[in-house]
C-alpha positions in Angstrom: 67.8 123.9 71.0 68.2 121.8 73.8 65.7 118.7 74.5 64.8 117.1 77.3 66.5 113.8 76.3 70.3 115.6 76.0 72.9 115.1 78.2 74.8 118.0 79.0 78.4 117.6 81.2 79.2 119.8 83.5 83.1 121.3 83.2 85.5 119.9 85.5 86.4 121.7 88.5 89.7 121.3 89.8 92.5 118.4 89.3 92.0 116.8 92.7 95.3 114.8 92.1 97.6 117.8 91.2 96.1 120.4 93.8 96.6 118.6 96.9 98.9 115.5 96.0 99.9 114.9 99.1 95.9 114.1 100.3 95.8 112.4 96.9 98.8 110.0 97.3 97.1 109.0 100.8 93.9 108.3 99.8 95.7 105.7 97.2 97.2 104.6 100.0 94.2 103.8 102.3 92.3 102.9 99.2 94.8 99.3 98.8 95.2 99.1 102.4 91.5 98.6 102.6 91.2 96.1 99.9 93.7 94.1 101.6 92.7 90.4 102.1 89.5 91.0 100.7 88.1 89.0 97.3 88.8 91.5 94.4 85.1 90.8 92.6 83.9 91.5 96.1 85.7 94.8 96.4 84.3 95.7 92.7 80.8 94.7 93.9 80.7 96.9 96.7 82.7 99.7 94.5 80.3 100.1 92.0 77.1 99.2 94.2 78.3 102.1 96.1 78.9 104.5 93.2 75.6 104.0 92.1 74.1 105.1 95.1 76.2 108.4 95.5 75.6 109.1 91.7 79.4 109.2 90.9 79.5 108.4 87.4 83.2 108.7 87.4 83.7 105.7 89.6 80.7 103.4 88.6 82.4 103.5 84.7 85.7 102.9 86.7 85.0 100.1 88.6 82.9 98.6 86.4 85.7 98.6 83.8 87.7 96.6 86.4 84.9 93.9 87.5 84.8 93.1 83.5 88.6 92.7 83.8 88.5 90.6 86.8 85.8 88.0 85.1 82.4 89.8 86.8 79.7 89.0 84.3 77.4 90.9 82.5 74.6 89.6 84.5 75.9 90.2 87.7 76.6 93.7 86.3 73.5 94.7 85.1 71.9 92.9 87.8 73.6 95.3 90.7 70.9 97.9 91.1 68.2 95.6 91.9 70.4 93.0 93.7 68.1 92.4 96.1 65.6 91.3 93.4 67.8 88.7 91.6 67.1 85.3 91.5 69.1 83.0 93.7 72.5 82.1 92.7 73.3 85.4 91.1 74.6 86.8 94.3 75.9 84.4 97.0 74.9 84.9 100.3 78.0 86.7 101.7 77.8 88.6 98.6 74.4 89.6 99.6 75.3 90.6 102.9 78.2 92.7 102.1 76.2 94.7 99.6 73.6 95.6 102.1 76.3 96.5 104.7 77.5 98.3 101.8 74.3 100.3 101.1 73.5 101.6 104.8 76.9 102.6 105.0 76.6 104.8 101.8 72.8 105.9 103.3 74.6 106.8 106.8 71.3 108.9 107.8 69.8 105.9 109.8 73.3 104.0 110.8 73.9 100.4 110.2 71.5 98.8 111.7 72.2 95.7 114.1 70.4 93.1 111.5 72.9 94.1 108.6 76.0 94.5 110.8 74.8 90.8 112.3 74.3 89.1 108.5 77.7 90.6 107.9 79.4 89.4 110.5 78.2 85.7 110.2 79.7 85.7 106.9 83.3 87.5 107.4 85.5 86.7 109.9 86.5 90.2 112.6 89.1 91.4 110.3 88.1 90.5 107.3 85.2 92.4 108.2 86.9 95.7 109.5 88.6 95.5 105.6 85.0 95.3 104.0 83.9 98.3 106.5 87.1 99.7 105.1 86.6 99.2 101.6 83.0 100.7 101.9 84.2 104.2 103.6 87.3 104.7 101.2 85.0 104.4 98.2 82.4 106.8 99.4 85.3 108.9 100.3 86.1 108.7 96.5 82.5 109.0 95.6 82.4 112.3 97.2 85.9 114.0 95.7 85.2 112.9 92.3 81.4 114.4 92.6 82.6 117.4 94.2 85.6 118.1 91.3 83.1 116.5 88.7 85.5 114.2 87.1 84.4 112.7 84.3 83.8 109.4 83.5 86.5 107.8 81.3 89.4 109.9 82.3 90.9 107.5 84.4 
């Protein structure tokens, strides 16, 4: 008997990787040409604050594997949901306004909007920004395979 409290997973779909390697190998490829230049815990921020969004469990367990690796605390980690509700100091400022840039990229219905794109802006230089912008698209990119193929979390 199933319960309402059990977790069922649904079977994978395809091997994204093996079917169309070529697609695969470029996406790796755009993926580190995006994080170029920008601060690794910044990347994993943005990452996983983006995976939660698009409900892609595969790359939330990923990435948040790899900010515990890089030295991102527990805090900050649990915290990420609700960033905008943490108390001072737990997100800096250009933190802050990279994960709202971040989050209206992922919720592309409305746009950015010019108050987001502007708090950005003031806190990363042109191209430093154009790599954050970068690093937001390839990971809902990501997001969007690994829901559609429903790779599982863990199998990295």
């Amino acid at each position: 008997m199933t319960t309402t409290n059990e977790i069922t997973e649904a079977p994978a779909r395809l091997d994204y990787a093996r079917t169309v390697p070529k697609v695969f190998r470029a996406m790796i490829a755009l993926d580190a040409a995006a994080r170029e230049g920008v601060d690794p815990s910044l990347v994993e921020l943005v990452q996983m604050r983006t995976s939660q969004l698009n409900g892609c469990a595969y790359c939330l367990d990923m990435h948040t594997k790899d900010a515990r690796k890089a030295g991102e605390t527990d805090e900050r980690i649990y915290l990420l949901p609700v960033w905008q509700e943490a108390p001072a100091g737990v997100y800096s400022a250009r933190e802050r306004a990279a994960l709202a840039l971040a989050e209206e990229i992922a919720r592309i219905g409305g746009g950015v909007s010019d108050a987001v794109y502007a708090r950005a802006a003031a806190h990363f230089g042109e191209a430093e920004l154009a790599q954050l912008i970068s690093v937001c698209f390839t990971i809902n990119a990501w997001n969007r395979i690994n829901v559609a193929t429903r790779k599982s979390p863990g199998t990295a």
